[in-house]
C-alpha positions in Angstrom: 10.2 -11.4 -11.8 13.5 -12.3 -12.2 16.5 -12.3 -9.5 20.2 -12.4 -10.7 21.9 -14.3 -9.0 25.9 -13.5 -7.0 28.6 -15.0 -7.4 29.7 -18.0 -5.2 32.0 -17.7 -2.2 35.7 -18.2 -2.8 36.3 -19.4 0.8 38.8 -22.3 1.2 37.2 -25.7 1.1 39.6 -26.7 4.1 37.7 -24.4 6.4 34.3 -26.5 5.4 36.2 -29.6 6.3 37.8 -29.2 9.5 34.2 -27.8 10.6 32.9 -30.8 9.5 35.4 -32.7 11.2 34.2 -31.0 14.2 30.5 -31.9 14.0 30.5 -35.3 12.9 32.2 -36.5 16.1 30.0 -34.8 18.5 27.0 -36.1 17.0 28.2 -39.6 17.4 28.9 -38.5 20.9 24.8 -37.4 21.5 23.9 -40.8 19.6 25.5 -42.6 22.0 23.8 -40.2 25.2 21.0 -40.4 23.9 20.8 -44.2 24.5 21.0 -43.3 28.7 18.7 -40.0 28.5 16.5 -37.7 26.0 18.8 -35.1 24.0 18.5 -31.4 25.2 17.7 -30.0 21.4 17.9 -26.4 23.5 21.8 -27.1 23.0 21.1 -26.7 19.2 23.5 -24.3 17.8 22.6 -24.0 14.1 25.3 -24.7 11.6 27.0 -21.5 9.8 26.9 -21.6 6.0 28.2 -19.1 3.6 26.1 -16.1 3.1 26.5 -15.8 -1.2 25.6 -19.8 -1.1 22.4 -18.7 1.3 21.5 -16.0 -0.9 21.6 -17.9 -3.6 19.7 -20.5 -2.4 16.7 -18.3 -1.8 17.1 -16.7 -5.3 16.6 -19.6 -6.3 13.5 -20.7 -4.0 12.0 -17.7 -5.0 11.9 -18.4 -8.9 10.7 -21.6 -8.2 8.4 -20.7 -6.1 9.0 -21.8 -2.9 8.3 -18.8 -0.8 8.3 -20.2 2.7 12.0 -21.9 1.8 13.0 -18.7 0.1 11.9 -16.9 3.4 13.8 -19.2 5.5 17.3 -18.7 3.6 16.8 -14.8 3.9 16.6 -15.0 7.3 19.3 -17.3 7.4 21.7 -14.8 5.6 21.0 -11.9 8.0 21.2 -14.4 11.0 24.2 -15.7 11.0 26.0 -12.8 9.0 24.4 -9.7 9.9 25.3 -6.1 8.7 27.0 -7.7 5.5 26.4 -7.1 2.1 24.2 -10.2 1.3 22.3 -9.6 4.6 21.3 -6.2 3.0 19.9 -7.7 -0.4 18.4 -10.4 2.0 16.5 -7.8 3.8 14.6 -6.9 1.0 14.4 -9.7 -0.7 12.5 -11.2 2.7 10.0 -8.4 2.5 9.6 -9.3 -1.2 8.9 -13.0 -0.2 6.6 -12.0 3.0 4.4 -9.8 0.5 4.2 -12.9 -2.1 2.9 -15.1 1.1 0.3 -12.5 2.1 2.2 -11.8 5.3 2.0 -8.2 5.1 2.6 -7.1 8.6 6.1 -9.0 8.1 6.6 -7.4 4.8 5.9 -3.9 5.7 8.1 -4.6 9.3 11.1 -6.0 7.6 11.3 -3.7 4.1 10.6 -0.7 7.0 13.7 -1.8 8.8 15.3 -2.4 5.5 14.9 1.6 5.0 15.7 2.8 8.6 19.2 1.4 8.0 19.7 1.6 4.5 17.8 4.7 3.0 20.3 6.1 0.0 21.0 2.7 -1.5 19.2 1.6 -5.0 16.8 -1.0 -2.9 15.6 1.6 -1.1 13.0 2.5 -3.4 11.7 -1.2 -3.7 11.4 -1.4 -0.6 8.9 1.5 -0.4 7.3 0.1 -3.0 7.1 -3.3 -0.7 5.4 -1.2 1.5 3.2 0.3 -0.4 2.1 -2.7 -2.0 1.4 -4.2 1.4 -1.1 -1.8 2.3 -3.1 -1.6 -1.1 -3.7 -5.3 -0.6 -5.6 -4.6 2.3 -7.7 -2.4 1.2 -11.1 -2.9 2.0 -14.4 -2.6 1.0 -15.9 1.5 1.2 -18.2 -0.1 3.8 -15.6 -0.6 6.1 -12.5 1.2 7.7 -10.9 2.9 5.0 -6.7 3.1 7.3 -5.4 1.0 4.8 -6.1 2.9 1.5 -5.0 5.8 3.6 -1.6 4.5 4.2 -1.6 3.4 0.5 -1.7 6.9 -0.4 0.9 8.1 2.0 3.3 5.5 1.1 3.1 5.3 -2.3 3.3 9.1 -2.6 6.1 9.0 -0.5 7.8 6.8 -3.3 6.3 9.5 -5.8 8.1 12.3 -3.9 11.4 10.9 -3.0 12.3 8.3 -6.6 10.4 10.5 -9.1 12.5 8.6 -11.4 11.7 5.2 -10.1 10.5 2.2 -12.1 7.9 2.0 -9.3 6.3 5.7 -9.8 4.1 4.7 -12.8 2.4 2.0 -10.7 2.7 3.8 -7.4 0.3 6.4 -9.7 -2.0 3.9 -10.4 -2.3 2.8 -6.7 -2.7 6.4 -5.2 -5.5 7.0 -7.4 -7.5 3.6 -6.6 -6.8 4.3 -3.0 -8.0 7.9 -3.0 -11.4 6.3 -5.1 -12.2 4.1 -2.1 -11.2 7.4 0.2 -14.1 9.5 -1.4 -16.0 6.3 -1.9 -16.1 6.2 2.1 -16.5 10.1 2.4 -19.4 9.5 0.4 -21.1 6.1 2.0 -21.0 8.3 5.1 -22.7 11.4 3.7 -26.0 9.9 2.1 -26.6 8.3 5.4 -26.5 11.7 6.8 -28.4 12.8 4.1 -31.4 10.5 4.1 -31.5 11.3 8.6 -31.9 15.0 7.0 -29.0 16.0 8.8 -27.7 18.6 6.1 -24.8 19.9 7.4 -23.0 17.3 8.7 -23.6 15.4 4.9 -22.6 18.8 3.5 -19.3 18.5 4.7 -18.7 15.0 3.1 -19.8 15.7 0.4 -17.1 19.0 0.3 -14.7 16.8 1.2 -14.9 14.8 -2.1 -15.3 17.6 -4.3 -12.1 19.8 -2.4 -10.0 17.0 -1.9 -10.6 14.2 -4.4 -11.8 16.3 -7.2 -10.1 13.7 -9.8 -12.1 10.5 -8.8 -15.3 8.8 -10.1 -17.8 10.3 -6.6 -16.7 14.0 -7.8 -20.2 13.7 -10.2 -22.5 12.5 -7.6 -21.0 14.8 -4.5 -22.2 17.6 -6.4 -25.6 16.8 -7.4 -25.9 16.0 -3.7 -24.4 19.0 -3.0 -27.5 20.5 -5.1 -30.3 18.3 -3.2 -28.7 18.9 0.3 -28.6 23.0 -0.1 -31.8 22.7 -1.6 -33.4 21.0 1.0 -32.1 23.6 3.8 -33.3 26.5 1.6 -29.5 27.7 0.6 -31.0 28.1 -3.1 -27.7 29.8 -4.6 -25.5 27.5 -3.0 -27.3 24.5 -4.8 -27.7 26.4 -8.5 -23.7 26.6 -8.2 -23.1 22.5 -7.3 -25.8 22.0 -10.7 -23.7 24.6 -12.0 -20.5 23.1 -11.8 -21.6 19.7 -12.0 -23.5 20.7 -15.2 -19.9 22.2 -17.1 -17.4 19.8 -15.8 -20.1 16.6 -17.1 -22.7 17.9 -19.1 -23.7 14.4 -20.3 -24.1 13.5 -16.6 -27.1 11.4 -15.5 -26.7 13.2 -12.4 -26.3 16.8 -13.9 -29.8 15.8 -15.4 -31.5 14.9 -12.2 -30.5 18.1 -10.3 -31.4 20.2 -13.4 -34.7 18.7 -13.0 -34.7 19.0 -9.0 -34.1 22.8 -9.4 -36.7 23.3 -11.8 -39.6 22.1 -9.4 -38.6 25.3 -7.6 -38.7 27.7 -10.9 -34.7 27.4 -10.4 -32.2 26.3 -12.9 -28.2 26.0 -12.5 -26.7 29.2 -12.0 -22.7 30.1 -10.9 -21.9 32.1 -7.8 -18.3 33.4 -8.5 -17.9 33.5 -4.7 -19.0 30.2 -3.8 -16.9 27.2 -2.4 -18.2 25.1 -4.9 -17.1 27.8 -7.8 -13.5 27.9 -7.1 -13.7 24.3 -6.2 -14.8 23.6 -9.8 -12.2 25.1 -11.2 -9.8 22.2 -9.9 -12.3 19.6 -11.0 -10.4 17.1 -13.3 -12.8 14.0 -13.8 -11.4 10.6 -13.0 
């Protein structure tokens, strides 16, 4: 990624010199204390540089690298000259370097702030995507909490909703639809264990859940032949000819379709649509992953 970088500061090199000559006598001063006693570094004050030369400096940090020193200058910048123009771009570019380091909670804290104060400007949009980016890093496996992918999706279709012209939306996309994967991924981890304790109904509603609400993922295939063992196994025979049904025109070539075709059979049954089924008008949504 590259960072252009802002001009230098015109500010009069006198002012740098009499603050110099300034500091360089009271440090010879605290030499000579600290001969008699132990400096108190809680006197500190840290020295004031310009904010386009800070700025800068962790532009430059960041192309080379140097997160942790690029961090450092950011901070710097809205430090010591808060509510200015550099301390703005700083802002952001912190969350950038935060995310970079893996410090997510940071990222997402700063680029948040970054948005509370400065929604309409042309950064805001990165910094969503800051965001965004922060949680879909943390994603975890389906056997686990699935918060994260959930706030991926939020976020990044946040971005969607408000930039539709964004460089980020094409990405942002790409992110929603892994994150709603590992959402139906869960739904469904959760639902065969209910299944194989033969607790129907309560694995009958995850498995709804994947075909209603993530009917364009990779699960959408398997929640419906379990749809068709499930209903089967409670004796709702209609209800499980319209999951093969559905499953059987939307993925024909499906292992799955195959499997429930063959579990109807046993019973004399084969796949048959109920117009007035869930599952039906569910289908007609269906749009593979």
């Amino acid at each position: 990624m590259f960072f252009k970088r802002i001009g230098q500061s015109k500010a009069p090199h006198r002012a740098v010199f009499l603050a110099l000559s300034v500091v360089v006598p009271s440090l010879s001063l605290s030499a000579c204390m600290s001969s008699e006693k132990d400096v108190d570094l809680s006197t500190y004050v840290e020295q004031t540089e310009p904010a386009d030369v800070l700025y800068n400096q962790g532009l430059a940090n960041l192309n080379a690298g140097r997160l942790q020193e690029a961090s450092r200058k950011f901070s710097a910048v809205d430090r010591q000259h808060p509510y200015s123009e550099y301390a703005r771009k700083s802002m952001v570019m912190g969350a950038f370097a935060d995310y970079r380091q893996g410090n997510y909670t940071e990222a997402i804290g700063s680029a948040k702030r970054y948005l509370t104060l400065y929604p309409s400007t042309d950064d805001a949009a990165y910094a969503q995507y800051i965001i965004g980016l922060s949680y879909y890093r943390q994603i975890r496996d389906v056997t686990q909490d699935q918060k994260e992918a959930r706030q991926t999706v939020q976020t990044m279709q946040d971005l969607v909703t408000r930039w539709p012209d964004s460089e980020y939306v094409d990405d942002a996309k790409e992110k929603i639809r892994f994150a709603n994967d590992q959402l139906a991924g869960k739904e469904m981890q959760i639902g065969r264990y209910y299944l194989e304790r033969r607790e129907y109904i309560a694995a009958v509603k995850r498995f709804r859940v994947v075909v209603e609400t993530y009917s364009n993922t990779r699960h959408v295939e398997e929640a419906l032949a379990r749809l068709t063992e499930t209903y089967y196994a409670m004796g709702l025979t209609s209800e499980a000819q319209t999951a093969a049904a559905v499953l059987g025109t939307n993925y024909p070539d499906s292992v799955w379709y195959k499997d429930s075709y063959k579990l109807l059979q046993t019973g004399g049954l084969e796949p048959r649509e109920n117009a007035g089924s869930w599952i039906a008008k569910a289908g007609k949504l269906i749009t593979g992953a």
